[in-house]
N, C-alpha and C positions, 0 to 999 in steps of 0.2 A: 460621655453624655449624649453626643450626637447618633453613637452607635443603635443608644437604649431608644430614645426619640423614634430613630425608623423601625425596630423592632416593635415597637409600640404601634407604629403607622401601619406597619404591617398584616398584626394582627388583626388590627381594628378594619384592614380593608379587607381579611379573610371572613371575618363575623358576616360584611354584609354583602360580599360575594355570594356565602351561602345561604341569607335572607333572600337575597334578590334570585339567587336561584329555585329557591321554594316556593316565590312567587309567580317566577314563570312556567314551573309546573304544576301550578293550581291554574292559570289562567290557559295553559295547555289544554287540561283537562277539562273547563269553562268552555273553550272555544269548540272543540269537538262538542261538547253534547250540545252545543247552541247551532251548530254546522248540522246537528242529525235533526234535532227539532225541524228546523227550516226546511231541510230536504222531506218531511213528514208532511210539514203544512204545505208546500209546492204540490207531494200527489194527492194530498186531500183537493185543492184548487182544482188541479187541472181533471180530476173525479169529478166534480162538482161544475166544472166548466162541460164536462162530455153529457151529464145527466142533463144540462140544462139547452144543448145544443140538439136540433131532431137530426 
């Protein structure tokens, strides 16, 4: 019975191993395109800081 219990435990910690791992390659993916965003509005800025400097 103790056997079946950790096989049980096991499983159930395999499930959200691979939840939590699908999680952090969506938030991988997240973090890049919010990393490229940023880097876009930075040369817009510093575009907009040269136009606006003589």
């Amino acid at each position: 019975m103790a056997i079946q219990a950790l096989q049980d435990a096991v499983k159930e910690l395999k499930v959200q191993i691979r939840e939590m791992d699908g999680k952090r390659q969506e938030l991988s993916v997240r973090i890049a395109k919010t990393e490229s965003s940023v880097k876009s509005a930075h040369k817009r800025i510093d575009d907009l800081q040269k136009e606006m400097m003589p």
